[in-house]
N, C-alpha and C positions, 0 to 999 in steps of 0.2 A: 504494500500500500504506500502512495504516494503521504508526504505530507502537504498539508496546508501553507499558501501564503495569502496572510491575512496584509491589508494596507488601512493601520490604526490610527485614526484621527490625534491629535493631541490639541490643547487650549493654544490660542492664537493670541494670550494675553493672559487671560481670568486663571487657573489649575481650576480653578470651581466646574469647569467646563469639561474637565475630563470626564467621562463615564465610566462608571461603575462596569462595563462591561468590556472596555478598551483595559481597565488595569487588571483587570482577570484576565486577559489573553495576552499582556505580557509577561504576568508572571507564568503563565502556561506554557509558551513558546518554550520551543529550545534554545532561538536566535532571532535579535532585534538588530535591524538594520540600520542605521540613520546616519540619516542627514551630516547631523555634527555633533558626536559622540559627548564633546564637553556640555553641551546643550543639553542633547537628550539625558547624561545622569544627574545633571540636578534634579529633569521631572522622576526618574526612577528613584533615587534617593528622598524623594518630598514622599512619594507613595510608598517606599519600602519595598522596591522593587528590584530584585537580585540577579536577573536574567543576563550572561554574556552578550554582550555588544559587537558589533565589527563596524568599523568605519563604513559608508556606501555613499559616497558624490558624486557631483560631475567629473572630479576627476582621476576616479580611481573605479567608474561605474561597469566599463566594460569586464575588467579582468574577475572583480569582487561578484558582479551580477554571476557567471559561471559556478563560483564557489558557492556560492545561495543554490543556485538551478543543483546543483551535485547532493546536495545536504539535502532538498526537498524529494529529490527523486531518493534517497536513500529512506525515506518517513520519516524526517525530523520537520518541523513548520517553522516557522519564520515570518517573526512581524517586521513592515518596515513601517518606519517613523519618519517626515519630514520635519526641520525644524519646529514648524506650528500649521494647525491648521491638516488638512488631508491630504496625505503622500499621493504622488505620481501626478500633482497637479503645480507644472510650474519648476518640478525637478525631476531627478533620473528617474523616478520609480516606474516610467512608464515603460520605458525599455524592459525592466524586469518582469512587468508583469505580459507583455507580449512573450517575451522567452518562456515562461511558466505556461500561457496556455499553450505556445505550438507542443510544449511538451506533455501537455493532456495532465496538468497538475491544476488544484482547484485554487480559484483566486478569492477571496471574501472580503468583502468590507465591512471594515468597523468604525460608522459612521461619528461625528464629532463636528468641533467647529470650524467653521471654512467665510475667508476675510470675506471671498469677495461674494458669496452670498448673503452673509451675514451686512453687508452694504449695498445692497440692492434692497432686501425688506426694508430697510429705515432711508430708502432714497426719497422716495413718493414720487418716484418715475414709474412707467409701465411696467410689472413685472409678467404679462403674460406672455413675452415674447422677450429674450434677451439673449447674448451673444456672449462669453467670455473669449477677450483677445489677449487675457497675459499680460506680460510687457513686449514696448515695444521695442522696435530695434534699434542697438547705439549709434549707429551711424545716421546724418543728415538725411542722403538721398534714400536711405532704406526706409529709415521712417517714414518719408512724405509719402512712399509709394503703400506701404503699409497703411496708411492713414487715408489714401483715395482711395484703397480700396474698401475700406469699412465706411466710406461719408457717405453712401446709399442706399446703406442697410437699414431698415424700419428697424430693426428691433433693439432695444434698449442695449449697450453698451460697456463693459467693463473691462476696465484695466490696473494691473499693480506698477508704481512707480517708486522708485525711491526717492527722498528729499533732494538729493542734489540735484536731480535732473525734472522734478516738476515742473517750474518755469518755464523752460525750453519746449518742454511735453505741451504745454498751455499756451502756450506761445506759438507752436506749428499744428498743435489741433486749432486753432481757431483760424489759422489762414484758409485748412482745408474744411472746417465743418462750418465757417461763418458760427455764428450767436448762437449759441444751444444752452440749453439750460443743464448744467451738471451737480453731482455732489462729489466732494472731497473727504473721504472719513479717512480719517488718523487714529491711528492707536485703540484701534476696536479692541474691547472688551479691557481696557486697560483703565487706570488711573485715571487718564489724561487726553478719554475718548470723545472724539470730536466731529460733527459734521459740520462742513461748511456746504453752502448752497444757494444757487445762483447762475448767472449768465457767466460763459467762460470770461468774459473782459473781467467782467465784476471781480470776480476770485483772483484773478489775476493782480488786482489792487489790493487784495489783502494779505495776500504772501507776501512776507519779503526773503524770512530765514527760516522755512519749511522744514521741521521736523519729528521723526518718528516716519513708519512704512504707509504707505500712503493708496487707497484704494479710491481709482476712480471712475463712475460712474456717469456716462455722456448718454442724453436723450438722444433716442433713434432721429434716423430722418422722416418727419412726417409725411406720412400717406398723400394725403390732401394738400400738400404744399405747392400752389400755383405756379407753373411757369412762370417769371418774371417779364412782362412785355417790354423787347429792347426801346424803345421810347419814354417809358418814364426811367430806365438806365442814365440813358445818354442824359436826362437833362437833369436827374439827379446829378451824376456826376458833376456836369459842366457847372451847375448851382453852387456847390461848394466850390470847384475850381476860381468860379466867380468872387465866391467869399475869400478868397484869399489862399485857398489850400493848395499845395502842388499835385499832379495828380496820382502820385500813388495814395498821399492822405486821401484824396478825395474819392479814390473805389476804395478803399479801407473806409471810410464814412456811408458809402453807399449800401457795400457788400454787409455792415451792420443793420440799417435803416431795414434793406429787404431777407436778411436773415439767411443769405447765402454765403459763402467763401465770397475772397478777394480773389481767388484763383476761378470761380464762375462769373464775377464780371469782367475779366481780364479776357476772358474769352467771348465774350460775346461783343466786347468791342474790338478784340483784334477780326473774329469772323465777320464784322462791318466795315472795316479799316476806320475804325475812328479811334 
């Protein structure tokens, strides 16, 4: 008989949030996999939890996943643990848990808390249709394309970002999504948990030095949102050009006004030659 690989939720903040049934199957396991081994024994040490550890990351996933897949295929089981929150979402665990089924070994979940769900129920955005995209990509031109290609998706929106690169995130999601209404939760389930929410510009004003992990939450593209008729574009534009603005200010005033990207009136007045 094969054993079990179970993927064990842990608290994403709270330890109030472990389950009663998550610390029975690691003290049961034979082998708990995680994330970041100094991490994971403070939670087994809070619980009284004595079970052998082994390292399991991104970088050490390939060689360590095999040694896992050998130990199950022999009947021993094996929990993995991510940092916080639900394994194989966001790191290695998913590679292992593909290897385990082609190998007809049983996969289970032992469910727990998870950020970015747990930040969509307290968004008050749509939740009956919604997408998780992770994080995005670090480089410039990856991100923008990553980002066109989510700015036409109706369905509610979720992403993790760290503090140092929020800004820049909120800064190139609004050139591609135009004016959306999002939420910012920090440090869910913690101390010092927070939701901000608002128009991307708006939050944009209230960050300055962003910290704690950071989950965000962007309103799909509406269904019902009008084509914009190029005529009241151009004279929007020209109106502010008129007040004094030069004209990138002036489709970044516009592209807000009609609730588009600056990169959708960019194109509609090049497809005009104006």
């Amino acid at each position: 008989m094969h054993g079990i690989l179970y993927l064990c939720a842990t608290p994403i903040g709270n330890l109030e949030d472990m389950t009663f049934r998550a610390i029975r199957i690691l003290r049961e396991v034979d082998l708990i996999a995680a994330e970041d081994t100094r991490r994971t024994r403070k939670l087994l040490t809070h619980f009284e939890i004595h079970t052998p550890m082994i390292r399991f990351d991104e970088n050490c996933k390939a060689s360590v996943a095999e040694k896992i897949l050998q130990r199950l295929l022999a009947g021993e089981s094996v929990a993995v643990v991510s940092d916080a929150g639900l394994p194989a979402i966001s790191d290695p665990g998913t590679d292992l848990v593909k290897l385990a089924i082609d190998a007809g070994i049983k996969v289970c979940p032992i469910p727990g808390a998870n950020a970015a769900l747990s930040a969509l129920i307290c968004s008050g955005l749509d939740t009956s249709k919604f997408l998780f995209a992770g994080f995005a990509p670090k480089t410039k031109k990856n991100r923008r394309e990553f980002f066109e290609k989510l700015s036409t998706i109706e369905a509610t929106l979720i992403f993790y970002e760290a503090p140092h690169r929020l800004k820049n995130f909120l800064e190139e999601l609004a050139e591609v999504f135009g004016e959306r209404e999002i939420v910012l939760a920090r440090e869910l389930t913690k101390v010092h948990e927070e939701f901000l929410r608002g128009k991307i510009s708006e939050l944009l004003e209230k960050i300055s030095e962003p910290r704690g992990e950071f989950v965000v939450v962007v309103e799909g593209k509406k269904f019902s949102e009008p084509a914009t008729p190029e005529e009241n574009i151009f004279e929007v534009v020209e109106k502010f050009m008129a007040a004094g603005l030069d004209k990138k200010s002036a489709m970044r005033e516009t592209a807000k006004k009609f609730n588009v990207s600056r990169r959708e009136i960019y194109n509609r007045l090049l497809g005009t030659g104006k």
